[in-house]
N, CA and C atoms as a LAMMPS dump frame, in Angstrom:
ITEM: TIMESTEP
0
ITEM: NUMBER OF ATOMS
306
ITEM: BOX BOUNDS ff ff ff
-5.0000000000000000e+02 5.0000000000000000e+02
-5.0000000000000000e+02 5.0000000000000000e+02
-5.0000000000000000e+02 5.0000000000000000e+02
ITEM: ATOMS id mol type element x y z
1 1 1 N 0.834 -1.175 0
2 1 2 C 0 0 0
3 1 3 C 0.885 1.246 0
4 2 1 N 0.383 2.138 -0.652
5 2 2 C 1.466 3.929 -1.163
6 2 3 C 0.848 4.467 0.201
7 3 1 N 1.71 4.825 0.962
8 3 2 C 2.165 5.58 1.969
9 3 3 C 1.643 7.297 1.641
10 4 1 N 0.801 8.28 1.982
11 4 2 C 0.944 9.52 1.495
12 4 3 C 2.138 9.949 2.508
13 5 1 N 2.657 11.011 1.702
14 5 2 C 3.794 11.375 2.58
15 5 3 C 3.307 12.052 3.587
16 6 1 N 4.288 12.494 4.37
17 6 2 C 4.168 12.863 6.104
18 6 3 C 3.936 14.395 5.804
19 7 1 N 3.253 14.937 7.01
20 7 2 C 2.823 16.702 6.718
21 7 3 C 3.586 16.96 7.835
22 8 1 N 4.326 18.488 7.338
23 8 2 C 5.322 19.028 8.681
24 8 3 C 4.475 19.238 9.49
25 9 1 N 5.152 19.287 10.855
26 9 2 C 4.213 19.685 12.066
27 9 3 C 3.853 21.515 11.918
28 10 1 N 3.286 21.913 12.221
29 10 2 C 3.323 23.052 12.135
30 10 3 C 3.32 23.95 13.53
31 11 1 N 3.896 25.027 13.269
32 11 2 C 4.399 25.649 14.655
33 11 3 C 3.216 26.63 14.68
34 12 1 N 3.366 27.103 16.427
35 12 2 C 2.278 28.268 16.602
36 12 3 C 2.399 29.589 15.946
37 13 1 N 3.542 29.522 15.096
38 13 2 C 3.58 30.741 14.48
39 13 3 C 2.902 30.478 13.13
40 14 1 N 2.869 29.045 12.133
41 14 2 C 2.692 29.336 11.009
42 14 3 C 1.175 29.35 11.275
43 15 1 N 0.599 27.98 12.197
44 15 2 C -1.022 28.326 12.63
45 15 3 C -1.526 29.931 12.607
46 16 1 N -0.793 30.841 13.398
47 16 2 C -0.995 31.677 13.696
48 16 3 C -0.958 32.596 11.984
49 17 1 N -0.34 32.246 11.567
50 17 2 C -0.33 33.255 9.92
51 17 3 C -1.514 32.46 8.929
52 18 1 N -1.794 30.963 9.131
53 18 2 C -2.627 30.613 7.811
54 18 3 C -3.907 30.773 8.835
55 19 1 N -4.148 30.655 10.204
56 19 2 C -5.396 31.364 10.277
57 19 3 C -5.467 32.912 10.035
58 20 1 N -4.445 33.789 9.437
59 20 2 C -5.011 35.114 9.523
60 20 3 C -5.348 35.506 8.113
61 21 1 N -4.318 34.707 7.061
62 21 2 C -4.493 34.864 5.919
63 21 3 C -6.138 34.178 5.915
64 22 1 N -6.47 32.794 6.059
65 22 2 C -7.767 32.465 6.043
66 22 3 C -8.779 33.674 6.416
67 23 1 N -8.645 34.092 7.329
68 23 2 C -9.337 35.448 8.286
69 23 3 C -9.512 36.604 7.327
70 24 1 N -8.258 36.791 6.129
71 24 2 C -8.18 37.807 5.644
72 24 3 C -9.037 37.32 4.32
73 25 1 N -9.116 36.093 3.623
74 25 2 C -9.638 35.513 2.703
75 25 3 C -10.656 35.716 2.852
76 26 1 N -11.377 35.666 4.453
77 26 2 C -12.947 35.489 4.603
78 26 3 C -13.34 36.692 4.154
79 27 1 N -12.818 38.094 5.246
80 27 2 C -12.704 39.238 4.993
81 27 3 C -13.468 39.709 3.398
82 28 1 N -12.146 39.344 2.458
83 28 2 C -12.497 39.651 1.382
84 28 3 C -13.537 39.255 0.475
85 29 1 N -14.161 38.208 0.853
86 29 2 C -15.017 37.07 0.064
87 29 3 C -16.219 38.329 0.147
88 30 1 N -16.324 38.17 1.506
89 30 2 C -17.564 39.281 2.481
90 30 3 C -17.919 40.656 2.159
91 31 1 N -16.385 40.85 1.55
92 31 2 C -16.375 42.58 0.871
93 31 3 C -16.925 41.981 -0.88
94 32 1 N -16.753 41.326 -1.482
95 32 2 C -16.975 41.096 -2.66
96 32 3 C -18.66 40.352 -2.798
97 33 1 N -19.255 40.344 -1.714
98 33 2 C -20.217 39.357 -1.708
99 33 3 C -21.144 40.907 -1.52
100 34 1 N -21.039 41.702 -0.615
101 34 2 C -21.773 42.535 -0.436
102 34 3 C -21.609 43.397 -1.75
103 35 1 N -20.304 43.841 -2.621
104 35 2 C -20.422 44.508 -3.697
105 35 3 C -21.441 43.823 -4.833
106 36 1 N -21.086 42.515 -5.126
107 36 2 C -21.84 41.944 -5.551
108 36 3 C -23.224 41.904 -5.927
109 37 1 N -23.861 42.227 -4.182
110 37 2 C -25.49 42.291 -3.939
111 37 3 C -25.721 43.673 -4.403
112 38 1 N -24.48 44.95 -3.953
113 38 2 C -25.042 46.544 -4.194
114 38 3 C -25.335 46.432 -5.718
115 39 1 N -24.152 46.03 -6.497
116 39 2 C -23.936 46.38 -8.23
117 39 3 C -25.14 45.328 -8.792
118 40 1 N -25.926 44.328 -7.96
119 40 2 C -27.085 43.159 -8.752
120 40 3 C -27.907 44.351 -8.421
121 41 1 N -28.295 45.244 -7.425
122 41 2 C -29.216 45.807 -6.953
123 41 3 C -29.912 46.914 -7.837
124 42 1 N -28.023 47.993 -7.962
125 42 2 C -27.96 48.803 -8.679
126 42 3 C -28.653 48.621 -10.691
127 43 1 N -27.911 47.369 -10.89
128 43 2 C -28.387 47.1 -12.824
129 43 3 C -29.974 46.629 -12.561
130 44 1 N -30.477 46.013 -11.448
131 44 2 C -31.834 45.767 -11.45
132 44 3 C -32.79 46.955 -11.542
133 45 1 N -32.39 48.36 -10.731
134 45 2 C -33.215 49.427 -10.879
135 45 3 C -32.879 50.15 -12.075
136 46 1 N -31.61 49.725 -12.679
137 46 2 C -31.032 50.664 -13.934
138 46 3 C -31.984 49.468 -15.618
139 47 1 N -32.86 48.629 -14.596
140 47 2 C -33.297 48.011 -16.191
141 47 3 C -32.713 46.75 -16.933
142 48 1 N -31.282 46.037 -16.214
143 48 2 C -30.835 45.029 -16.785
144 48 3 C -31.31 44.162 -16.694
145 49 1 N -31.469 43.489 -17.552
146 49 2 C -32.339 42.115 -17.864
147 49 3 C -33.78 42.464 -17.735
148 50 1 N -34.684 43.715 -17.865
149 50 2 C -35.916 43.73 -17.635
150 50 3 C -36.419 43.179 -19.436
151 51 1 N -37.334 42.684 -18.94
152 51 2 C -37.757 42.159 -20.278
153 51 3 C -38.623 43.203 -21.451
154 52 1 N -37.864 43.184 -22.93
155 52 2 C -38.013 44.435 -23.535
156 52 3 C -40.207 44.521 -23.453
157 53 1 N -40.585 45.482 -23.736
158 53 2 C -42.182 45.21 -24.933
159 53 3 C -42.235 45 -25.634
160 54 1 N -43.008 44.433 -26.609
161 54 2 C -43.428 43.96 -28.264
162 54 3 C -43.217 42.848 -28.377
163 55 1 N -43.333 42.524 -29.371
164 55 2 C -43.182 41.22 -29.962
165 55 3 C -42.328 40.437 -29.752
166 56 1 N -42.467 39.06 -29.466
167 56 2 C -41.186 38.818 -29.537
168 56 3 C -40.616 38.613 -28.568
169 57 1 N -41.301 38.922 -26.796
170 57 2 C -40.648 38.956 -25.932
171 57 3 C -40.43 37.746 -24.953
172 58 1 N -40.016 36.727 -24.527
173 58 2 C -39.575 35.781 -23.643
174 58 3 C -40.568 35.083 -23.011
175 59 1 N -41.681 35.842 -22.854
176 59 2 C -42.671 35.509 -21.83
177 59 3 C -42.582 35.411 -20.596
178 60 1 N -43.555 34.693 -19.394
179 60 2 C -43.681 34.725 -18.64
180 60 3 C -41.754 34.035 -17.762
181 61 1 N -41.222 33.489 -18.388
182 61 2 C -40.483 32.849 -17.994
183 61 3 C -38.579 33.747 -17.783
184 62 1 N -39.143 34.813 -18.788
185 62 2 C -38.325 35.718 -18.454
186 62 3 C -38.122 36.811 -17.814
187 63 1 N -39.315 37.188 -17.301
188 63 2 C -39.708 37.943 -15.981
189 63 3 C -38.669 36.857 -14.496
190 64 1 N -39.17 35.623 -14.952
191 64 2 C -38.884 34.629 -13.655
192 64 3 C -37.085 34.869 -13.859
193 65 1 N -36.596 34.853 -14.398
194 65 2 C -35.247 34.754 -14.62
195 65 3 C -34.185 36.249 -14.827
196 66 1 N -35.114 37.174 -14.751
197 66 2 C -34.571 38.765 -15.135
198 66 3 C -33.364 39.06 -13.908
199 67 1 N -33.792 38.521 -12.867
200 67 2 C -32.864 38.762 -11.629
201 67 3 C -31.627 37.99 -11.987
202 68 1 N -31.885 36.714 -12.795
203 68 2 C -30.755 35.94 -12.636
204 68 3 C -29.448 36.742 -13.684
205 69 1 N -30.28 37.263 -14.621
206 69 2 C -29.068 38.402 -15.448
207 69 3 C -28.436 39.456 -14.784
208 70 1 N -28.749 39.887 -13.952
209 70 2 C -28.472 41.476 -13.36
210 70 3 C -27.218 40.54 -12.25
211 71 1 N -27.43 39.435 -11.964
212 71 2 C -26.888 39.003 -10.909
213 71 3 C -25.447 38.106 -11.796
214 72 1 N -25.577 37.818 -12.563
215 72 2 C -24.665 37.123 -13.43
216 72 3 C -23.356 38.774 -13.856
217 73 1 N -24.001 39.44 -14.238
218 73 2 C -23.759 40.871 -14.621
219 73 3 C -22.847 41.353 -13.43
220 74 1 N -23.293 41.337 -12.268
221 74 2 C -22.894 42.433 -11.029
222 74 3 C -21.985 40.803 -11.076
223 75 1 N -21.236 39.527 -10.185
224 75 2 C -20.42 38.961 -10.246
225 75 3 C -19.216 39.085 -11.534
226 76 1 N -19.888 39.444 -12.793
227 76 2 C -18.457 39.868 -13.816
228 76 3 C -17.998 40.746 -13.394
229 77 1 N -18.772 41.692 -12.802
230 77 2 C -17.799 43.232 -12.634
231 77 3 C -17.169 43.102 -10.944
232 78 1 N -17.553 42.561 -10.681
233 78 2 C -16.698 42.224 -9.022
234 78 3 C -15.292 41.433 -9.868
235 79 1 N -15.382 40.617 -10.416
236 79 2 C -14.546 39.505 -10.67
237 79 3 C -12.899 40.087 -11.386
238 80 1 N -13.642 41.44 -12.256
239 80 2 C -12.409 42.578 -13.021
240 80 3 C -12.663 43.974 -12.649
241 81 1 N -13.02 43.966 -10.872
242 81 2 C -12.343 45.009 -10.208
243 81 3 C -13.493 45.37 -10.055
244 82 1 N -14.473 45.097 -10.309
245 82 2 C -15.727 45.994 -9.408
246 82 3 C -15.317 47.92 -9.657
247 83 1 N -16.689 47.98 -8.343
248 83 2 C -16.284 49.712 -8.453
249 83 3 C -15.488 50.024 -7.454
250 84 1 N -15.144 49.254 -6.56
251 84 2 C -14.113 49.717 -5.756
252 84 3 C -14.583 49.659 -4.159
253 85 1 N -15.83 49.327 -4.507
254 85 2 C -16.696 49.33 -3.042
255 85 3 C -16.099 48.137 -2.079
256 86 1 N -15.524 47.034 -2.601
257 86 2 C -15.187 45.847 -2.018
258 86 3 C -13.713 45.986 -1.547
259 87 1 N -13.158 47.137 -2.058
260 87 2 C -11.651 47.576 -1.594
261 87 3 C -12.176 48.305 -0.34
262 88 1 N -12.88 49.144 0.013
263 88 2 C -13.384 49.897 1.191
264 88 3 C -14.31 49.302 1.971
265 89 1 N -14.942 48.423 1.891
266 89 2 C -15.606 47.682 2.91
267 89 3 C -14.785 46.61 3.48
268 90 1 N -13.33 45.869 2.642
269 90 2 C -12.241 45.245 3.129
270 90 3 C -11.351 45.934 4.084
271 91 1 N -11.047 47.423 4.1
272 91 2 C -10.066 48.108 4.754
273 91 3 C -11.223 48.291 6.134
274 92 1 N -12.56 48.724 5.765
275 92 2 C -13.386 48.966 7.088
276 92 3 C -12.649 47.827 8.009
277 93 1 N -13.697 46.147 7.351
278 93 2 C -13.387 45.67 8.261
279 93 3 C -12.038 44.58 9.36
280 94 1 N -10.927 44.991 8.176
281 94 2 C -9.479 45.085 8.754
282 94 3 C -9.587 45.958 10.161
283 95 1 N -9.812 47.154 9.744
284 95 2 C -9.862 47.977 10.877
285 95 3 C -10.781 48.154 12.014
286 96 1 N -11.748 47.675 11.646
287 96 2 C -12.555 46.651 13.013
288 96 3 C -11.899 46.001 13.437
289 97 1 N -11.486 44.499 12.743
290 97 2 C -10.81 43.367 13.631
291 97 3 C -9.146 43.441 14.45
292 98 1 N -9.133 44.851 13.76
293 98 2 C -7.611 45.663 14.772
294 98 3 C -8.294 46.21 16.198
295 99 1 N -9.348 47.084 16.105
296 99 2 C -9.818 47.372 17.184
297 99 3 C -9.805 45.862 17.842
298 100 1 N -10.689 45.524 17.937
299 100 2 C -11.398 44.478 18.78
300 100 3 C -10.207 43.198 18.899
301 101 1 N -9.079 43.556 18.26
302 101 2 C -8.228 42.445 19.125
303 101 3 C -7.251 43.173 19.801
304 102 1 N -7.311 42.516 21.096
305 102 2 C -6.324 42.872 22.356
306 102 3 C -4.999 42.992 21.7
């Protein structure tokens, strides 16, 4: 039977850095998740994906699905930099979790 190889032990210092990077990963997910929801929010009142009038139009089934465009839409623009909102709601809450640790 193949043996997987052995994992270094890890010291309280590196614990201490891949939980902060993790910490900082979450951080950011959280800042990109909320830009995410503002910019789906924002193209939903600006008309994206509303389904056109006349002829021709999707029907009932594209009313059901209009959200799912605006939301497909706002994740591309997070993904190549967003508006910048997810850079400032990341530094906020850096600077929360500085306060609040001893």
């Amino acid at each position: 039977m193949i043996q997987p190889p052995a994992l270094p032990a890890l010291s309280p210092a590196s614990t201490a850095q891949a939980s902060t990077s993790t910490d900082a990963r979450a951080l950011r997910a959280s800042a990109e998740a909320f830009e995410t929801a503002f910019l789906a929010e924002m193209l939903k009142s600006a008309g994206i994906g509303k389904p056109q009038e006349g002829f021709g139009t999707g029907g009932a089934g594209e009313d059901t699905f209009a959200s799912f465009f605006a939301d497909i839409h706002a994740r591309a623009l997070v993904a190549r930099g967003g508006i910048g909102l997810a850079d400032h709601i990341e530094a906020a809450l850096v600077a929360r979790n500085r306060k609040d640790t001893p």
